[in-house]
C-alpha positions in Angstrom: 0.0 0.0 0.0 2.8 2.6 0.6 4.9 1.1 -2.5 1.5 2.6 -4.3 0.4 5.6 -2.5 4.3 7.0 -3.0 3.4 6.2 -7.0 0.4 8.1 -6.4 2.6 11.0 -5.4 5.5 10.5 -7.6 2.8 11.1 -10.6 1.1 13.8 -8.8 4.3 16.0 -8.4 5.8 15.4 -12.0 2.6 16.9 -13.5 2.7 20.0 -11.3 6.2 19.8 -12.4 4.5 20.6 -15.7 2.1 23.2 -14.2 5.2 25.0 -12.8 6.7 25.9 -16.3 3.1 27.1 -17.3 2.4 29.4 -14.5 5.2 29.9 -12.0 3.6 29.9 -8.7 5.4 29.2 -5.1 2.5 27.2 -3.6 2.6 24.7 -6.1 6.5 24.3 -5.8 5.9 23.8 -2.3 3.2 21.5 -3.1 5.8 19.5 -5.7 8.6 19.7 -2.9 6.5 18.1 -0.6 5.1 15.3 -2.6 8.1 14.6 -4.1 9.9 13.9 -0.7 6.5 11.6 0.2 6.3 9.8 -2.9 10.3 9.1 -2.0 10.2 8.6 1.2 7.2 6.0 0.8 8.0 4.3 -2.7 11.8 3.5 -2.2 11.5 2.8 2.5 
Protein backbone atom coordinates (compact mmCIF):
# COMPACT_ATOMS: atom_id res chain seq x y z
CA UNK A 1 0.00 0.00 0.00
CA UNK A 2 2.84 2.59 0.63
CA UNK A 3 4.89 1.05 -2.46
CA UNK A 4 1.45 2.60 -4.35
CA UNK A 5 0.41 5.62 -2.54
CA UNK A 6 4.27 7.02 -2.99
CA UNK A 7 3.40 6.24 -6.97
CA UNK A 8 0.36 8.12 -6.45
CA UNK A 9 2.56 11.03 -5.37
CA UNK A 10 5.49 10.53 -7.63
CA UNK A 11 2.78 11.08 -10.65
CA UNK A 12 1.13 13.79 -8.83
CA UNK A 13 4.27 15.98 -8.43
CA UNK A 14 5.78 15.37 -11.97
CA UNK A 15 2.62 16.91 -13.52
CA UNK A 16 2.71 19.97 -11.27
CA UNK A 17 6.21 19.80 -12.36
CA UNK A 18 4.53 20.61 -15.71
CA UNK A 19 2.14 23.18 -14.19
CA UNK A 20 5.19 24.96 -12.75
CA UNK A 21 6.66 25.90 -16.31
CA UNK A 22 3.09 27.10 -17.27
CA UNK A 23 2.43 29.41 -14.46
CA UNK A 24 5.21 29.94 -11.95
CA UNK A 25 3.57 29.86 -8.67
CA UNK A 26 5.38 29.19 -5.11
CA UNK A 27 2.54 27.18 -3.64
CA UNK A 28 2.65 24.72 -6.12
CA UNK A 29 6.55 24.31 -5.78
CA UNK A 30 5.92 23.77 -2.30
CA UNK A 31 3.16 21.48 -3.11
CA UNK A 32 5.84 19.45 -5.66
CA UNK A 33 8.63 19.69 -2.87
CA UNK A 34 6.46 18.11 -0.59
CA UNK A 35 5.08 15.27 -2.60
CA UNK A 36 8.07 14.60 -4.12
CA UNK A 37 9.85 13.92 -0.71
CA UNK A 38 6.45 11.58 0.16
CA UNK A 39 6.35 9.77 -2.88
CA UNK A 40 10.25 9.06 -1.98
CA UNK A 41 10.17 8.56 1.19
CA UNK A 42 7.18 6.03 0.81
CA UNK A 43 8.00 4.32 -2.67
CA UNK A 44 11.84 3.45 -2.20
CA UNK A 45 11.49 2.80 2.46
Amino acid sequence: MKKLIGLAALCVAIGMLFMLFMTNRFVGLILIILLLLVGYNFFCC
